[in-house]
N, C-alpha and C positions, 0 to 999 in steps of 0.2 A: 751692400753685398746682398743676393740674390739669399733666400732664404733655403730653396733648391742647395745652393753650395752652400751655406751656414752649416746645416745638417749635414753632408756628405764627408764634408771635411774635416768638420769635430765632434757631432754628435750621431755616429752612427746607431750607438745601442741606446741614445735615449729617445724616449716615446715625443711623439708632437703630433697634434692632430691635423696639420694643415695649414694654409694660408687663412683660413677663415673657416672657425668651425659652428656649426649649429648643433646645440642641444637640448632636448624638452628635459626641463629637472623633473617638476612635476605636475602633477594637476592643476596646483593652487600658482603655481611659478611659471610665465611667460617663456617661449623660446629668448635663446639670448646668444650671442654670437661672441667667438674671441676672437681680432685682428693682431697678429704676428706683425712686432716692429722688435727686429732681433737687433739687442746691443751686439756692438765687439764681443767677439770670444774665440781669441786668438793664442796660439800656443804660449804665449806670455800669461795668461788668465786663466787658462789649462795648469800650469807651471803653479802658479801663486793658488788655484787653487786647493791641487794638491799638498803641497805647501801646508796651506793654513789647514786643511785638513789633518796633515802631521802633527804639527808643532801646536795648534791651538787644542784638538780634539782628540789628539792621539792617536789618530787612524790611519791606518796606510793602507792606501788602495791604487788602482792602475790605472783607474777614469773619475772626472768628479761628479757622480750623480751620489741623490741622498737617498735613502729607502726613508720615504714621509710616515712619520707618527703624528705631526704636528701641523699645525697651521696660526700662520702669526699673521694678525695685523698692523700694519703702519698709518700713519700718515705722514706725507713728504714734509711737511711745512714750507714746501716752495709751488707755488703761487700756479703754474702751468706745468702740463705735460710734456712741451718741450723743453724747457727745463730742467726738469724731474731728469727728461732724457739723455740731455746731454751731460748729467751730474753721475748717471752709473752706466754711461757709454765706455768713456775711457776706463782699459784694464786696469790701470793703477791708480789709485786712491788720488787726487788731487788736493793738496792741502791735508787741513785734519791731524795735528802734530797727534792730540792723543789717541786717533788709532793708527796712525803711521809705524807708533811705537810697536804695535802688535802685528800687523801686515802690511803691506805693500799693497797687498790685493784691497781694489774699489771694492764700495757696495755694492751692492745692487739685490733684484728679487726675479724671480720669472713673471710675478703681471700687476701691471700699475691700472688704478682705475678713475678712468678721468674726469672732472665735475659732472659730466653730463650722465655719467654710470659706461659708458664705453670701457671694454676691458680686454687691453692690449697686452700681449704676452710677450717680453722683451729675451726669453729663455725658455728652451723648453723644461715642462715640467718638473721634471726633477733632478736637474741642473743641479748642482752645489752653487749656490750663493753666501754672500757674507749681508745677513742683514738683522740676527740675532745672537749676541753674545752668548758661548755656551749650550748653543742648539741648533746652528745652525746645518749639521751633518743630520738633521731628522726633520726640519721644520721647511715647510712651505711659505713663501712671503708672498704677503699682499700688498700694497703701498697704494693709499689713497693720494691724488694731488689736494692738496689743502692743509689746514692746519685743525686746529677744535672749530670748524665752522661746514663739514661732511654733508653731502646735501642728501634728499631723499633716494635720489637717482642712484648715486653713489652706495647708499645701506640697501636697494633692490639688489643692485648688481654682485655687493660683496653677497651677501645669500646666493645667489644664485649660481656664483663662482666658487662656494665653498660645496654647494649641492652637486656641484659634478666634481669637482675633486675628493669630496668623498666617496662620489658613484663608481671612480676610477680608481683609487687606493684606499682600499679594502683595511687596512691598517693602521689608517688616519684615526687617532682617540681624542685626540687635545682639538681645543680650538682656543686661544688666548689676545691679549692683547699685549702690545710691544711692551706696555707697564709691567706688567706680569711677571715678566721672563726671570726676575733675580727669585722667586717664589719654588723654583725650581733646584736652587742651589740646595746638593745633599742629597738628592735626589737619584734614581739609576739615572737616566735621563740626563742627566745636568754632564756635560764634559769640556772643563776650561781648562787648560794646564797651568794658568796661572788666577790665584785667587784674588788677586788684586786688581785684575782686569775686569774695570765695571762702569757703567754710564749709566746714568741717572735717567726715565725714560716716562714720559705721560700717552706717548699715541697707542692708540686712532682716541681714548678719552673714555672714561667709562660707561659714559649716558648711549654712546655710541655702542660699544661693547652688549652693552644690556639689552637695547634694540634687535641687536642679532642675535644674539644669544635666547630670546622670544620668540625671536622666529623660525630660529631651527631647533628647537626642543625636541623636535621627533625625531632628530638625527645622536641622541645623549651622546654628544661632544663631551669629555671632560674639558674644566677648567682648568685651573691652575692651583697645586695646592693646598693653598691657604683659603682657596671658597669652599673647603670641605672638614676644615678645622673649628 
């Protein structure tokens, strides 16, 4: 599907920069580019994500986009990008009984970033995704292809992709990592409607977390929590 109709046809009122954008972050931060590889997002994934917006987060709205507070990192722990792709391509969840139990609706994030640090936008920005329990109506995803093994390339480009998503949502406080997320519970922030929907969760790794978390100090990202307890 041409990316032209992706957007025309479902995503009228959300923001997308292009087929290929360029942006200087900043002085210290090389230009970097994002290549649009738009999953499925078809009135079925519309449907469920609505949906899940209702029944998980309590929200009832008429489109699925999020107002970002947040920004999560992942990593896939599957091996390639096409892969990765074809795993939050299809609308509905493939497999997965323990979260079948809670939606229908697949994974997925707006931008995966791949060994080489290349960082593909699979959605635009502030699409409603399902890729953190409990916050996913505020959080932005990121998904690295890999596992605890995140190359250099990979920790430039998350900085870099987190330096213009904050350049562009003005709103964005948090920056965390996918471990994180249950730190939140009790929280304004936190909205699960069931408290027993939980998954146990180690990405992108803290060594990793830390890294970045270095290197955008000038940006005072909060944490999570409990790094403030």
């Amino acid at each position: 599907m041409k990316l032209s109709i992706f957007l025309s046809t479902t995503f009228r009122a959300l923001p997308l920069a292009g087929s290929l954008l360029v942006n200087s972050c900043t002085a210290q931060e090389s230009t970097f580019r994002i290549v649009d590889k738009p999953i499925v997002f078809d009135e079925e994934r519309k449907q469920l994500s609505l949906e899940y917006l209702a029944q998980r987060h309590g929200i009832q709205q008429a489109e699925p986009f999020i107002k970002p507070k947040m920004i999560v990192l992942h990593w896939t722990a599957i091996p390639t990008l096409d892969a990765t792709f074809d795993i939050f391509n299809p609308s509905v969840l493939p497999g997965r009984t323990e979260l079948q139990s809670a939606s229908r609706l697949n994974t997925s994030v707006p931008f995966v970033v791949d060994r080489d640090g290349t960082i593909f936008r699979l959605l635009p920005d502030t699409t409603f995704a399902r890729h953190c329990i409990g916050l996913n109506y505020c959080a932005i995803g990121i998904e690295n292809v890999g596992n605890n093994d995140l190359t250099e390339a990979q920790l430039k480009a998350n900085i870099q992709l987190i330096r213009y998503l904050k350049s562009h949502y003005k709103d964005i406080e948090y920056l965390i990592g996918h471990y994180e997320y249950k730190d939140f519970i009790g929280t304004p922030l936190w909205k699960e409607t069931d408290p027993n929907y939980l998954t146990g969760k180690t990405d992108p790794g803290k060594a990793f977390m830390q890294k970045v978390r270095t290197r955008l100090k000038d940006l005072n990202l909060k944490g999570s929590p409990a790094q403030t307890e």
